[in-house]
C-alpha positions as CSV (number, residue, x, y, z in Angstrom):
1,X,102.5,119.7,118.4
2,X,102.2,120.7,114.6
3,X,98.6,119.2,114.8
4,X,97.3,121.1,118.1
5,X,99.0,124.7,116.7
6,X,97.1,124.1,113.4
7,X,93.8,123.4,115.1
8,X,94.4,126.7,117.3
9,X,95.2,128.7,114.2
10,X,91.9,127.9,113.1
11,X,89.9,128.4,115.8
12,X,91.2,131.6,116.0
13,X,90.4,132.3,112.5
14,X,94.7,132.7,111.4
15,X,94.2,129.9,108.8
16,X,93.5,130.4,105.0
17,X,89.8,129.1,105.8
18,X,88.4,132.5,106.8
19,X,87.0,131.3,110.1
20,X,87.8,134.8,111.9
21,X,85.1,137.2,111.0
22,X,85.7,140.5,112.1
23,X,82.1,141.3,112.2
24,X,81.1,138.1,113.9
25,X,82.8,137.8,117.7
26,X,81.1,134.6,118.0
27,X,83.8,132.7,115.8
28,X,86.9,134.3,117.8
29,X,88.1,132.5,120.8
30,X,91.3,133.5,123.0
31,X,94.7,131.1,122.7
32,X,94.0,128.4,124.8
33,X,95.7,124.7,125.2
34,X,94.3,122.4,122.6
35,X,95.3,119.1,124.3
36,X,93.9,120.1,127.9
37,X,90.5,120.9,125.8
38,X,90.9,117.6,124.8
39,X,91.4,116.1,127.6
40,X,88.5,117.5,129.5
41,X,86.2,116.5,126.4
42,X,87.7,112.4,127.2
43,X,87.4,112.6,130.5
44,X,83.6,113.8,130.5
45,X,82.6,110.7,128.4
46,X,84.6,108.5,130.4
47,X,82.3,109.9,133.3
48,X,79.3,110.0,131.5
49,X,79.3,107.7,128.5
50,X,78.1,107.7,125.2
51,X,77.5,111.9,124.6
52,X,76.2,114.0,121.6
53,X,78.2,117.0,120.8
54,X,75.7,119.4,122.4
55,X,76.2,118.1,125.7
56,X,79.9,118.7,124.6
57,X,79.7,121.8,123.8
58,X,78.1,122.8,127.0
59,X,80.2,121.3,129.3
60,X,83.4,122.8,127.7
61,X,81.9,126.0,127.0
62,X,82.3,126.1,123.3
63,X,80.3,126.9,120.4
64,X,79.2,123.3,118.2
65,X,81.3,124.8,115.6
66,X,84.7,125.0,118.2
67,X,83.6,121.8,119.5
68,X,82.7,119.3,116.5
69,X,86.4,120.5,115.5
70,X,87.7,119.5,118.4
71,X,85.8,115.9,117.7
72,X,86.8,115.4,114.8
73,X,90.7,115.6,115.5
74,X,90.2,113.3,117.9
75,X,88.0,110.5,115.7
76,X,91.1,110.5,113.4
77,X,93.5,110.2,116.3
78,X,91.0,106.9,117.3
79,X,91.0,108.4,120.8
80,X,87.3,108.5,120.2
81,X,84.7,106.4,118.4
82,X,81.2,107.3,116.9
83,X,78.1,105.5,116.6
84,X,75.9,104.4,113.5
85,X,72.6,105.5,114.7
86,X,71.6,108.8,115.3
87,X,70.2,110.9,117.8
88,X,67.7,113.5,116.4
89,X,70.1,114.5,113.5
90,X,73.6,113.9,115.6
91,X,75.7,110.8,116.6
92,X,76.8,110.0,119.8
93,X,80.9,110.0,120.8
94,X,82.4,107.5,122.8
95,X,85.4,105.5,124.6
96,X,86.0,101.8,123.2
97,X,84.9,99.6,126.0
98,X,81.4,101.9,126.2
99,X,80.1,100.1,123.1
100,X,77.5,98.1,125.7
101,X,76.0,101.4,126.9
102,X,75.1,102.1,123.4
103,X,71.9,100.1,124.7
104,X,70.5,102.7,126.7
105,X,69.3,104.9,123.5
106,X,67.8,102.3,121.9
107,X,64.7,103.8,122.0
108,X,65.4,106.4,119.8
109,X,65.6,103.7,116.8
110,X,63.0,103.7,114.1
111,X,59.9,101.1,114.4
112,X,61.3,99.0,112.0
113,X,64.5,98.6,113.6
114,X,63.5,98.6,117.5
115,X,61.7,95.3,116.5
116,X,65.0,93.9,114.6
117,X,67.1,95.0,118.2
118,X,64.6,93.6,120.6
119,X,64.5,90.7,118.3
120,X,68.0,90.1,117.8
121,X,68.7,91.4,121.9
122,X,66.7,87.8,122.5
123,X,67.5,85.4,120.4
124,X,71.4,86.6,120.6
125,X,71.8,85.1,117.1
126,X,69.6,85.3,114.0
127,X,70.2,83.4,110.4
128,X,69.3,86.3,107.9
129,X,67.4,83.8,105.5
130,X,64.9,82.7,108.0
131,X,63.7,86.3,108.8
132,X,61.2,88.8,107.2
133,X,62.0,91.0,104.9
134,X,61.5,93.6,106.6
135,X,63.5,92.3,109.7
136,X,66.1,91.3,107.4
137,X,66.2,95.3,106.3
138,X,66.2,96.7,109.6
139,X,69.5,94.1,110.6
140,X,71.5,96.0,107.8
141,X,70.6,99.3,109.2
142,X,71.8,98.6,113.3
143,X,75.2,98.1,112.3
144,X,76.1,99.4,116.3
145,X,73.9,96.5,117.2
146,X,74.0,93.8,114.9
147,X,77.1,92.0,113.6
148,X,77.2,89.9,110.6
149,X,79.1,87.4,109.7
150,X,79.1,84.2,107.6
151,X,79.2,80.4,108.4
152,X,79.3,77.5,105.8
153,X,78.2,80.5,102.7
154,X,75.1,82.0,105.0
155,X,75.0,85.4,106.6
156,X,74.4,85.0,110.7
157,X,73.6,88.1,113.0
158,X,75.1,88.3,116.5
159,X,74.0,90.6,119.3
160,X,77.1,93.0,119.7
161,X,77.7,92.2,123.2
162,X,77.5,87.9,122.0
163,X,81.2,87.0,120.4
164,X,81.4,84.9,117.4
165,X,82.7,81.8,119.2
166,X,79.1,81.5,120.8
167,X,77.4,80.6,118.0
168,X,76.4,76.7,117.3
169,X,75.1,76.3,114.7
170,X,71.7,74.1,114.9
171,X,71.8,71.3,112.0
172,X,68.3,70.0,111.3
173,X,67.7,66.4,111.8
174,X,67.4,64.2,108.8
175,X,64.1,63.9,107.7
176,X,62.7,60.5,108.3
177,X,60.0,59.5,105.4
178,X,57.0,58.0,106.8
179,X,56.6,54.3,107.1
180,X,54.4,53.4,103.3
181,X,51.1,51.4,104.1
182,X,51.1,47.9,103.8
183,X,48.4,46.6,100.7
184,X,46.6,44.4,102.7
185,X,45.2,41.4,100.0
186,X,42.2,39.8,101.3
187,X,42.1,36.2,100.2
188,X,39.2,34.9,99.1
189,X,37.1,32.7,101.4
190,X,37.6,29.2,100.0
191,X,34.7,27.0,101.5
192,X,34.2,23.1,100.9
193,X,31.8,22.8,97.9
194,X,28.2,21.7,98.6
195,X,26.4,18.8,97.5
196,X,23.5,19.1,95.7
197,X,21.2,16.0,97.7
198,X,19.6,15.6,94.4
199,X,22.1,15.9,91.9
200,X,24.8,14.9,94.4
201,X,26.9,17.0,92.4
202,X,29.6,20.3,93.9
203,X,28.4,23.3,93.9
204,X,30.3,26.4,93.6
205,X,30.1,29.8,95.4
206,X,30.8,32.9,94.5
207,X,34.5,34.1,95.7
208,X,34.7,37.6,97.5
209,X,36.1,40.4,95.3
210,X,40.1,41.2,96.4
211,X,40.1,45.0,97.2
212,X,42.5,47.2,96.0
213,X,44.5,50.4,97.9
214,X,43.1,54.0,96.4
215,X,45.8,56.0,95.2
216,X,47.2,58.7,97.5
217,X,46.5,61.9,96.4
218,X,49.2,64.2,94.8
219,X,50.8,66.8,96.6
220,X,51.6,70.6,95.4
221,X,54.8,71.6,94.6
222,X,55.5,74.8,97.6
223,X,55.7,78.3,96.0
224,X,60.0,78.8,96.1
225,X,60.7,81.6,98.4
226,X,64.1,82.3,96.4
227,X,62.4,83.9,93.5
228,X,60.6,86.2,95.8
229,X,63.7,87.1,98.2
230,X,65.8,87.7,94.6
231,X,63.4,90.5,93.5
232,X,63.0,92.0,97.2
233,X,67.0,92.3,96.5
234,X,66.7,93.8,93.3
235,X,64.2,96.4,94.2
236,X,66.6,97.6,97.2
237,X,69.3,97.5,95.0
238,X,67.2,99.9,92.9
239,X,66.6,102.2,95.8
240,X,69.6,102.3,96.9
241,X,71.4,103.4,93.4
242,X,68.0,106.0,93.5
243,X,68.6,107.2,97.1
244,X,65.1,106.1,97.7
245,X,64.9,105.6,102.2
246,X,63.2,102.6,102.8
247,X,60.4,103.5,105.4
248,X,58.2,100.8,105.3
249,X,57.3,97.6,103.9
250,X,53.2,97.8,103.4
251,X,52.8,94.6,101.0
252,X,54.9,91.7,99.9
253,X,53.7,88.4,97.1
254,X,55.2,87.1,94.6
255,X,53.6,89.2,91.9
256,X,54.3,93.2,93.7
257,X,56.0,94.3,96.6
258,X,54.3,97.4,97.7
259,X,56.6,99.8,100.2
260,X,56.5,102.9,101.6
261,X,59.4,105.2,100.8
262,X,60.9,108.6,101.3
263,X,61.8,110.7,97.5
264,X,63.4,113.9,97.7
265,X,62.5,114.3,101.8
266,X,58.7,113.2,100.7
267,X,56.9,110.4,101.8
268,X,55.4,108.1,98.6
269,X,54.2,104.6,98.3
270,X,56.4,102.5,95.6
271,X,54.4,99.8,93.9
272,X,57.3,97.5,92.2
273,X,55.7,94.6,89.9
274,X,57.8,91.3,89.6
275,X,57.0,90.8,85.8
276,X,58.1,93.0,82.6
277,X,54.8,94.8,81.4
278,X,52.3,97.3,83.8
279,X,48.9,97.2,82.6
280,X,46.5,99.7,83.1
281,X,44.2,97.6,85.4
282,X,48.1,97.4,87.3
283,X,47.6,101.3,87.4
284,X,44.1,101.2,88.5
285,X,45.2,99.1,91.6
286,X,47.7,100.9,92.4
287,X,46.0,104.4,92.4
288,X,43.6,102.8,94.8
289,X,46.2,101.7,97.3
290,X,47.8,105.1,97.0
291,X,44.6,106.9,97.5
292,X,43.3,104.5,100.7
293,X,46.7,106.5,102.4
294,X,46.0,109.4,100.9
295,X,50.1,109.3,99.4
296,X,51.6,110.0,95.6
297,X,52.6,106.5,94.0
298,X,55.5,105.6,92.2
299,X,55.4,102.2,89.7
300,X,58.3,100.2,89.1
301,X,58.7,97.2,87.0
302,X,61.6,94.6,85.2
303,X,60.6,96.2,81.6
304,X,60.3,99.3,80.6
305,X,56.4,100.4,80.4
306,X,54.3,99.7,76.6
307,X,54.9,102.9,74.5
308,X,50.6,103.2,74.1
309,X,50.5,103.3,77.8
310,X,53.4,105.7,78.0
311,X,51.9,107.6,75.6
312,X,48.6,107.9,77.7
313,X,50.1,109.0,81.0
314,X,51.7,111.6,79.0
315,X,48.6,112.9,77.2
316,X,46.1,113.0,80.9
317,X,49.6,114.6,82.8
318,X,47.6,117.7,82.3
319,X,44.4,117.1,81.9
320,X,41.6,118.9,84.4
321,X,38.4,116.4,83.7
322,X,36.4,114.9,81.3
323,X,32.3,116.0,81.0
324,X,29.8,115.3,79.2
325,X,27.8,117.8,77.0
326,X,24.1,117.6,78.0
């Protein structure tokens, strides 16, 4: 009771926040029940589902203000749950047990991530280290859809609707090495010796030359994948302490991943080179990739930059052009 005369005090603007505004009527509301507010509020999700707080709003008559108040209290009460994704700029509120109809605003996700949930929505379970890097992204960001967890120290992805105990896990058979050729020695043709009818004397033939297996060729070692997934990790760890979004990924080798990202509500495209030192032919590149989507670049590297090419970009930062006199 405490709790419900609290939330009416401020919704009538009696508490120490300032709500009530004299000279704005909108704010002021007359005494009403909070808990048969409440209840009308569970009762319309339970009709209608998964619901953003504008729908909310308009079916109890209440400002957003009055209304994601009334949502809130009853989050922390855990009489309601809220979803990951968003809606436009809003989440949607929910029962438990309406977690399933989550589906049906799916398509509201971002590119990126509607393939990771039509992926994941098939194949019910996914490992994380045999998918892209860009799928393996897009996993992290529908937590309402996709569940981790881990099984003999890898990281497996389950549809949300799937439980854990359906997983089995696939072992790869044991590689069976191929059967090595048999050297085949040819003999040599050993034939009675002749008699010369003159000399009446033996006489020998040449034996036929014993041939010998060519050498197989050598194979190539297989470029490791680790190295590459390692700095993929690195360079989101990097956004992440930057609060760089992750848009896109445009590029990915083992010497430059090249993304495109959102800095300060702008779209760039981030150039990050797996090696210590950016040359200017690096620069060059990169100002053409950057150019061919008409977007501002930003370099990133694993050292910091030469101080003669530092000092360069400084010194052209303001320069108009360069001309020749005639």
């Amino acid at each position: 009771m405490k709790k419900e005369k609290l939330l009416t005090m401020k919704l009538n603007g009696l508490s120490h926040n300032n709500l009530y505004n004299p000279l704005n009527s909108s704010l002021i509301m007359p005494q009403q029940d909070t808990s048969a507010i409440k209840e009308r509020i569970i009762n319309y999700i339970r009709h209608r589902g998964p619901c953003l707080p504008v729908h909310i709003a308009k079916e109890i008559g209440m400002s957003i203000l009055f209304t994601s108040a009334f949502l809130s209290e009853l989050i922390s009460e855990r009489r309601l749950k809220i979803s990951n994704m968003k809606v436009g700029s809003s989440s949607l509120h929910f029962l438990e047990g309406q977690e399933a109809r989550l589906e049906n605003f799916a398509q509201y996700l971002k590119s990126r991530e509607k393939d990771a949930f039509e992926l994941i929505r098939q194949k019910r379970f996914l490992d994380d280290t045999k998918q892209e890097p860009a799928i393996r992204v897009a996993l992290r960001a529908i937590k309402d859809f996709a569940i981790p967890f881990e099984r003999n120290d890898k990281i497996i992805w389950r549809y949300f609707t799937i439980p854990e105990s359906d997983y089995i896990e696939i072992k790869p058979l044991p590689k069976i090495e191929p059967p090595k050729p048999v050297t085949q020695i040819i003999a040599p043709i050993v034939k009675e010796p002749e008699l010369d009818i003159f000399s009446k004397e033996p006489v020998e033939k040449e034996q036929a030359p014993i041939k010998k297996p060519k050498p197989k060729p050598k194979r190539k070692s297989p470029s490791s994948q680790k190295k590459n997934e390692k700095f993929f990790d690195k360079v989101k760890e990097f956004l992440s302490k930057k609060n760089i979004e992750l848009i896109d990924i445009e590029g990915f080798s083992k010497n430059d991943l090249t993304l495109k990202v959102r800095r300060n509500g702008k779209e760039i495209l981030l150039i990050a080179f797996n090696k210590k030192r950016i040359t200017d032919k690096d620069i060059i590149n990169a100002s053409k990739k950057a150019s061919e989507k008409n977007l501002q670049y930003m370099l990133v590297s694993l050292g910091e930059p030469l101080k003669k090419l530092s000092n360069l970009i400084e010194a052209i930062k303001d320069l108009s052009g360069i001309e020749k006199i005639e």
